[in-house]
N, C-alpha and C positions, 0 to 999 in steps of 0.2 A: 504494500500500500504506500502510495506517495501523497504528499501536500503538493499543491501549486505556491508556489515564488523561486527564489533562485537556489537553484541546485549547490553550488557552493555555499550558501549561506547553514540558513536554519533546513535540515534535513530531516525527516521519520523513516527510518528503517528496521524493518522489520528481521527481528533477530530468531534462530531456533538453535536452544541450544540443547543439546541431547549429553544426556547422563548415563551410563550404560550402567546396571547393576553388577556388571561383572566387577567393576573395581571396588566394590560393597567390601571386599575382602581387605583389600588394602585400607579402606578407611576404617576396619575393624582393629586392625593393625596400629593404627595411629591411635585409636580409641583405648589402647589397654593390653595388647601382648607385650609393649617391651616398656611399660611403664614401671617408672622406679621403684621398688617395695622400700619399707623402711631400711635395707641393707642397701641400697643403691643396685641390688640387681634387677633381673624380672620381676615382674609382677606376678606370679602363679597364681592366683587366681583370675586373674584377665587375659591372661594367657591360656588359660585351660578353657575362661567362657570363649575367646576366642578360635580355638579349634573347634569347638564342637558350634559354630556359627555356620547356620544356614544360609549360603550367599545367592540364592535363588530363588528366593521369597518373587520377589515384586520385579515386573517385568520390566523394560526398558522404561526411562523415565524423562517426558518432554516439558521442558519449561518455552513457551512462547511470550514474547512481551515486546514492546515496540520501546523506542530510548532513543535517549538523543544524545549520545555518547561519542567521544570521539573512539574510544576502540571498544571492542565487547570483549566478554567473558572468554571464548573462546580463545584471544590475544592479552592475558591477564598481565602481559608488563607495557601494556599501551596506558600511559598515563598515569601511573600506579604512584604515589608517594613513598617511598622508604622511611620507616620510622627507625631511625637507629639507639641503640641503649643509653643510659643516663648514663651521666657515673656513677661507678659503684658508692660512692657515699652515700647513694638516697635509695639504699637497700631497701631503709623501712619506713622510706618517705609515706605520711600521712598529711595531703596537703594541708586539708582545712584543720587541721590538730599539728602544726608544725610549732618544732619548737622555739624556734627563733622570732615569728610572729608572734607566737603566744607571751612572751613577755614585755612586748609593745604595750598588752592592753593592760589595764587597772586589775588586781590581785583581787580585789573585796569583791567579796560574796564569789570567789572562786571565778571570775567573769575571764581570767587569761586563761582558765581550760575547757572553755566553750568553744563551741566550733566559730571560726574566724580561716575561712574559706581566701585562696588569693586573687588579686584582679586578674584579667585576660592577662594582661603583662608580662604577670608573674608566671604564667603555670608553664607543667613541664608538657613539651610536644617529643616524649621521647619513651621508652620503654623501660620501666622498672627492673631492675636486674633480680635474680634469684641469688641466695649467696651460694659461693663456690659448696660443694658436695651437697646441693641440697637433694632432697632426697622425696619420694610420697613417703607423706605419713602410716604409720601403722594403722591396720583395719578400726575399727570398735571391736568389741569393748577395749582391744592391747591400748588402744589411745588412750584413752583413757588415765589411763596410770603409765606412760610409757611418749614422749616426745624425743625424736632425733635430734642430739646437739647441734649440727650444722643448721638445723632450719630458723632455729632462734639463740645464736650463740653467745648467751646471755649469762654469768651466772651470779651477779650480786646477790638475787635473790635466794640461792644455796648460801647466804652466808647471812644475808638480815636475816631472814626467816627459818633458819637450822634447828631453832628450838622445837618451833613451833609447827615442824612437820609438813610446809607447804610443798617443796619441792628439795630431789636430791640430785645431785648430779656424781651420773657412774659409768665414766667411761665415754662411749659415742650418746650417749642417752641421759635426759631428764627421767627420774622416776618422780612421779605425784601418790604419796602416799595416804593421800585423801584426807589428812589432816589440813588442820584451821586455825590459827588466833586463840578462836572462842570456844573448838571443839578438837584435844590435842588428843584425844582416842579416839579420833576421826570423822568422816561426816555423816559414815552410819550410824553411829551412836549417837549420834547428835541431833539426826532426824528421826530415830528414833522418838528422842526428849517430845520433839516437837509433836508426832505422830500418836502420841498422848493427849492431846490438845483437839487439834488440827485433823478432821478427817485426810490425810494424804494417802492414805491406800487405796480405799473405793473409789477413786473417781471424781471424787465432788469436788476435790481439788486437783485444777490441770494446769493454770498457767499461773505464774512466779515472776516475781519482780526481784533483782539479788543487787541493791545497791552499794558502789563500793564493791565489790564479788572478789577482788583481788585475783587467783588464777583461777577462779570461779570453782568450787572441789563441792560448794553447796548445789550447786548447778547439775554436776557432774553425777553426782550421786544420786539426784533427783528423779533423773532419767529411767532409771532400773525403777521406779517405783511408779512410771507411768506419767510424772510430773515437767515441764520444760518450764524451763526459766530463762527468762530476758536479763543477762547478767551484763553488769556494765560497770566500768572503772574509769578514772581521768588516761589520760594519755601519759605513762610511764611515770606516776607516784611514784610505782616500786617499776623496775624496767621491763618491762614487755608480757605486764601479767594480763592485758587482754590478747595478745599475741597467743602467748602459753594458753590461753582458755579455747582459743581458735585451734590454734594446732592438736590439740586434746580432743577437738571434734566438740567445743559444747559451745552452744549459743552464745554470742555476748558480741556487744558492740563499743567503741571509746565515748562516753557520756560523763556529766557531770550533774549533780542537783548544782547548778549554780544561779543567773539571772533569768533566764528562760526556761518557758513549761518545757517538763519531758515528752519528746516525739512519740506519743503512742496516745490512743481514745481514752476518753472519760468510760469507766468501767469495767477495766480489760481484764486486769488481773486477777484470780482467787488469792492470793497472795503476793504478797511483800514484805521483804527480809532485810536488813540490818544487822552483822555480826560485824561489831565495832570498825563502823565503817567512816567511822571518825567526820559525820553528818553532824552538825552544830542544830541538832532537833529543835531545841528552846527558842532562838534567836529569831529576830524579825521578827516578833509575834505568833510564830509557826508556819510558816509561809511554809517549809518545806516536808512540814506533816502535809499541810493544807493540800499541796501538789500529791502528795501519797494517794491522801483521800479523794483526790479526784480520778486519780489512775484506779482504784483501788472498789474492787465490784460491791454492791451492796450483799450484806453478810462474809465479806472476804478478811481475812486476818491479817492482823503487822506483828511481823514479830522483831524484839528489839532486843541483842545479847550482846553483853558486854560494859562497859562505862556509859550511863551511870546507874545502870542497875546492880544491885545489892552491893553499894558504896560504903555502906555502914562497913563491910569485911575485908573489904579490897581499897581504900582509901592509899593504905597506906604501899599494898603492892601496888598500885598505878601511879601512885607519888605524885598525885591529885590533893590537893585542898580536901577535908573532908568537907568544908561547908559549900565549897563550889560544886562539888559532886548533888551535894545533897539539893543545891539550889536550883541545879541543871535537872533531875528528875521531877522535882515540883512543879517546875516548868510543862514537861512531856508533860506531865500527869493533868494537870489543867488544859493543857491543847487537846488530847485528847477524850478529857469529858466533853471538851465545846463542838470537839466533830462529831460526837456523840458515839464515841468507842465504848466498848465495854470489856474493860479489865478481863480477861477469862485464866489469869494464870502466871504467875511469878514464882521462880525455883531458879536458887542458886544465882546465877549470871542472864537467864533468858525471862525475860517479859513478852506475852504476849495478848494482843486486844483484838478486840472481831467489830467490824461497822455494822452497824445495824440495817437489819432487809429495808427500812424505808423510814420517810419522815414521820408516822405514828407513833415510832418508838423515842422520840424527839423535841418532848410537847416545850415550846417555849423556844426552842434553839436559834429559831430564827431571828430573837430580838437580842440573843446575848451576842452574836457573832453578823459580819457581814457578808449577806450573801451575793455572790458573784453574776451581775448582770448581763452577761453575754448571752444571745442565743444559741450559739453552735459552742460547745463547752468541747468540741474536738478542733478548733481552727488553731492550732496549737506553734502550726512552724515560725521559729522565731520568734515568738510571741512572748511577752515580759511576764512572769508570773507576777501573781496579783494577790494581795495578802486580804483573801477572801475564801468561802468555801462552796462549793460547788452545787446546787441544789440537787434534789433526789427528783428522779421520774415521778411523775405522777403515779396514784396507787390506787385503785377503785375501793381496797378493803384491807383491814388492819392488817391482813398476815400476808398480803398479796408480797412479793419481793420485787423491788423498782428495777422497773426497766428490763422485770423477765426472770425466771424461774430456769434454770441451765440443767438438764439430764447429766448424769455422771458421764465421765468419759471412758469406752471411743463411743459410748452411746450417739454423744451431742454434734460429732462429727457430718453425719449424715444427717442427725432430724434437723429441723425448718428452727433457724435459728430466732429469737424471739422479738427480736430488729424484722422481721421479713414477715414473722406472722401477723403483727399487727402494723403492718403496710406503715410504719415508721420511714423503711428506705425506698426514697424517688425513684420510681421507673422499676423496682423489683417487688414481683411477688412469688409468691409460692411456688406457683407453675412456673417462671423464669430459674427459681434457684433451682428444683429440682432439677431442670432440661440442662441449663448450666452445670449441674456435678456428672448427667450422661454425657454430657459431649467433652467433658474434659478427660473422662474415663477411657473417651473413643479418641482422643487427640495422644494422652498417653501411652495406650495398647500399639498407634501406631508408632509414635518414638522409639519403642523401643524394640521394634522391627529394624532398623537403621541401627541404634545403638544400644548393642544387646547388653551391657554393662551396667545401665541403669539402675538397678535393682539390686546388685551384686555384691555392694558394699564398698566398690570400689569408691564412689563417690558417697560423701557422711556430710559434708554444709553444704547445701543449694540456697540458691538464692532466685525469688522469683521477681522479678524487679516490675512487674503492674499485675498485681496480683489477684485483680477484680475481686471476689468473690470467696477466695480461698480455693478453689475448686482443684488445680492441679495440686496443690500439697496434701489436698485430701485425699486426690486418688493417689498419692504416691505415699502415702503416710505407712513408716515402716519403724519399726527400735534400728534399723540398722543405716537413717538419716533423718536431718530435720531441718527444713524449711525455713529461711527467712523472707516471708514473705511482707514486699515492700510497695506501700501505698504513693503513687505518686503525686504529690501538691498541686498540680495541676488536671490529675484527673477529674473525668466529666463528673462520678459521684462518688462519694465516701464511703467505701465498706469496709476501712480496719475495723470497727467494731463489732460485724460479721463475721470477720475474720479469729478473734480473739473469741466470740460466743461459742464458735463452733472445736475451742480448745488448741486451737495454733494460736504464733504466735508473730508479730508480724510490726511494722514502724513505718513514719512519713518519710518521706525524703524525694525533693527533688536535683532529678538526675543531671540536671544543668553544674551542680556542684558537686564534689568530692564523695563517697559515703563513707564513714562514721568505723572504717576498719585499716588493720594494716593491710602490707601486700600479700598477695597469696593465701586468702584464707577461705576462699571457698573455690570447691570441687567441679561445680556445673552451675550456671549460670541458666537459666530460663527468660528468656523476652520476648513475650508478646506485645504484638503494639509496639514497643515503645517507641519504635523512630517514627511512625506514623505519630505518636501522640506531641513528640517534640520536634516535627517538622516546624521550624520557623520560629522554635524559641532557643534552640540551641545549638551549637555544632555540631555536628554526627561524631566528626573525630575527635573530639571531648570525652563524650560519653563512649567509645570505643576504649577509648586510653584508658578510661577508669573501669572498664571493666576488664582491658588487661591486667592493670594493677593489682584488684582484688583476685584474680583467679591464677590459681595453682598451675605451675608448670604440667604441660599433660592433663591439663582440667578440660572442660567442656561446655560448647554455650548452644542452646536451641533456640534458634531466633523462628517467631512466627509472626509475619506481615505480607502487604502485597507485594508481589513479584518486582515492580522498579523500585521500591524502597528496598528490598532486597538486596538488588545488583549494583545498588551504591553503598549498600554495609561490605557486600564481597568484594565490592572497588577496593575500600577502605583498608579490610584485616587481612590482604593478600600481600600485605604490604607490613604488615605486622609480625611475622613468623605464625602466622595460624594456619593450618588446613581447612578445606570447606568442602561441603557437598551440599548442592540444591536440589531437593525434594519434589515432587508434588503434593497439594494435598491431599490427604488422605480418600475424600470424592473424587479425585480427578483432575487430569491438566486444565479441565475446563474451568475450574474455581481458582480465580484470580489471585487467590491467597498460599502461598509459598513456606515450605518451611528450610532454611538453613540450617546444617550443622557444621560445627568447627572445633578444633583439636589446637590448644594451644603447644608450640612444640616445645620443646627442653633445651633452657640453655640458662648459663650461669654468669656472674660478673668475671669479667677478664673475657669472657668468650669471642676469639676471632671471629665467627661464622657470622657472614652479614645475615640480615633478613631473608629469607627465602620468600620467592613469589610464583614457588611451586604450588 
């Protein structure tokens, strides 16, 4: 097909570009037969799902699309950009958490380890190196308790923390012996304590809030009992203990309680934890309980261990004032009457309180404290916290619980989450969400026809970066990965609080900026949308670079959008060191919508080998 004007000028050409299933074997090959295990050899298990991979599934595979390119896909080094390596000094470069920006800004109220993102100016257009011998991590559970020295070669922290059982270092490897601070015969014992308290066995309690997490080992241990926790720490307090909680395979991102609300909904969490996370609770008039309790579900628990609970016995081991200890608890304890906590439990070093299901249990609360006037109590990005407290959902009847009644989990996974049933979110209902978890089921079953590895263990942190609905983390929801699934600020509607109802667990962030982790710490990357969604707010090769960044040598990205938005991402990461293969979708070449996959390849700082634009 042609347009009328000049031939030289503005042209339409029609391109076909054919993808033979036969080389399905080879990009299984890139996918996991010779990826690094924690010893830097093969991978055996992606090596053995590799042999037994069927490369004769799906027939010949045609992508048609019209562009106005000067070279196509076919000639993939007609116009290509090479992105060549940083120096190796910005191994563990964290843009928008850098440290040298971060002491520009004012210290109070912790305001220099908030995210402070750099202008166009500043950012790097280059590729984040891996350090020399890095290596893939050990499976789960070995991760667990068990991190490669070369991937974070770090060890202050074997030395601050030697007492107190955080981490050891033996040889090529960190061992995490699941000790803590607050819990030195480790974090089963410890949630144990709490598991006295706290339904966390049955289900009722699924998602976790671990402020301060340090290498996150409350996180880590939570897991086996069915629980995930959003663990989060300043950017290297102690050095690279959210790195170490990454490479360990457990959720957590670099966060601060400091001037700005925390990125996540009013509601989210069944729980939120404190194990002397060195939070200045009293101060401001409780502005950073206040922020708990709005993150913090109706009927969900805080639990607080450590300074300044049972100060009276420890005064003199913490080498605290006793009267400031005691003044700093009087304080908690008056915040949270006013959020209308209730006490359920003090022993030893751990205090913990439970929110009440709703404003009836509350009589009066609203003239002792000031409640917070916004409409959308989730419009959170960037947003100054406000020393206010957050109202409760409307209730029709005293025992009703605000804002919805949660099934134990993986019950709540699948049923109609309680945001959907009572037509709360814009443009979804019932019948939308349920057709939404069948077709995500049918988008998955095909993925992983293409990339038989998915499931395998091989990959433990994904990342869904426009997460709608939650729907692919549910169909892939496994103990052997978990999901961060990520709301974008510019999306057309808000469903992280669908997302957290249905027991994932998931954060805001727009992709125009940095996110909120070091390099290399997630496995597979997922993106639907999103270059359709930021067509015309952002660079493509912005958000390209930043998802090299965060993704593990040998990791994996499923890009799903239309066909030319496509062939301008494969423009882009051919130029990257990546592999790619273009798809059809799963209906057929005739559906406009395209799925990409790519293999980032393996390479280390000091590495001669340019880019490949194979």
């Amino acid at each position: 097909m042609a347009t009328k004007g000049n031939p030289g000028d503005n042209r339409t050409r029609t391109s076909v570009y054919v993808f033979i299933v036969a080389g399905l074997c080879c990009f299984f090959y890139l996918l996991g037969a010779w990826q690094r295990s924690g010893f830097g050899k093969g991978d055996s298990i992606a090596l053995e799902i590799t042999k037994k991979a069927d490369c004769s599934i799906l027939s010949n595979l045609n992508i048609e699309t019209q562009h106005n390119e000067a070279g196509t896909v076919d000639d993939p080094k007609s116009g290509i950009k090479v992105f060549e390596p940083c120096d190796d000094r910005y191994i563990d470069y964290t843009p928008c958490q850098d440290q040298m920006r971060a002491m520009t800004f004012p210290r109070e109220n912790m305001n220099y380890r908030e995210r402070h993102c750099p202008q166009e100016a500043e950012k790097l257009h280059c590729l984040i190196p891996a350090p020399k011998g890095y290596v893939t991590p050990f499976p789960w559970p070995k991760s667990r308790d068990y991190v490669p020295y070369a991937n974070a070669p770090y060890k202050s922290l074997t030395v601050e923390k030697a007492v107190q059982n955080w981490i050891q270092y033996e040889g090529s490897v960190f061992r995490f012996p699941g000790g803590g601070t607050q819990f030195p015969h480790g974090a089963d014992a410890y949630i144990d304590q709490l598991a006295s308290v706290i339904p966390i066995n049955n289900g009722m309690v699924r998602t976790a809030l671990d402020t301060g997490c340090g290498v996150a080992s409350w996180g880590a241990y939570l897991l086996k009992r069915n629980v995930i926790a959003m663990s989060f720490a300043p950017r290297d307090s102690h050095e690279a203990q959210v790195q170490f909680a990454l490479e360990r395979g457990v959720p957590a991102v670099i966060g601060v309680l400091g001037t700005i609300q925390l990125p996540y909904p009013s509601r989210a969490f069944d729980m939120a934890h404190c194990s002397r996370c060195l939070i200045p609770w009293g101060v401001n008039d409780g502005i950073y309980m206040m922020e708990v309790d709005r993150v913090l579900r109706p009927g969900g628990y805080w639990v607080l261990s450590g300074p300044p609970i049972n100060w009276r016995t420890n005064y003199q081991a913490w080498q605290r004032p006793k009267e400031e200890l005691e003044d700093e608890q009087r304080k908690i304890e008056e915040i949270a009457k006013l959020l209308c906590w209730e006490k359920k439990h003090e022993k030893g070093e751990i205090a913990i309180w439970r929110k009440k299901v709703n404003k009836e249990y509350c009589p009066g609360r609203d003239s002792h404290v000031k409640m917070c006037e916004s409409k959308n109590s989730n419009d959170v990005w960037y947003k100054r916290m406000q020393k206010c407290v957050t109202p409760y959902p409307e209730t029709s009847n005293p025992d009703e619980v605000a804002g919805g009644e949660l099934k134990p989990f993986p019950d709540r996974l699948e049923d109609t989450p309680p945001s959907i049933a009572k037509l709360s979110v814009p443009g979804v209902s019932v019948e939308s969400f349920q057709d939404d978890n069948k077709l995500w089921k049918k988008h998955l079953k095909a993925y992983k026809r293409i990339n038989k590895i998915i499931d395998s263990g091989r990959y433990r942190n994904i990342m869904d970066m426009n997460a709608g609905l939650g729907s692919f983390a549910a169909a892939i929801e496994s103990p052997k990965l978990w999901v961060m699934n990520v709301m974008p600020t510019i999306a057309e509607r808000d469903t992280l609080g669908v997302i957290f109802e249905r027991g994932l667990i998931g954060i805001y962030h727009d992709w125009c900026e940095a996110f909120s982790t070091y390099p290399r710490t997630y496995d597979l990357i997922h993106a639907n949308g999103v270059f359709s969604l930021y067509k015309d707010k952002c660079n493509a090769e912005d958000i390209l670079l930043e998802m090299d960044r965060i993704l593990r040598p040998e990791g994996a990205v499923i890009f799903r959008d239309q066909v030319d938005v496509l062939v301008e991402v494969k423009r882009i990461v051919l130029g990257m060191r990546w592999n790619t293969k273009m798809v059809d979708h799963e209906d057929g070449p005739l559906v406009p919508e395209k799925v990409l996959f790519a293999v980032k390849q393996y390479w280390v700082a000091g590495d001669s080998n340019s880019t490949s634009l194979q």
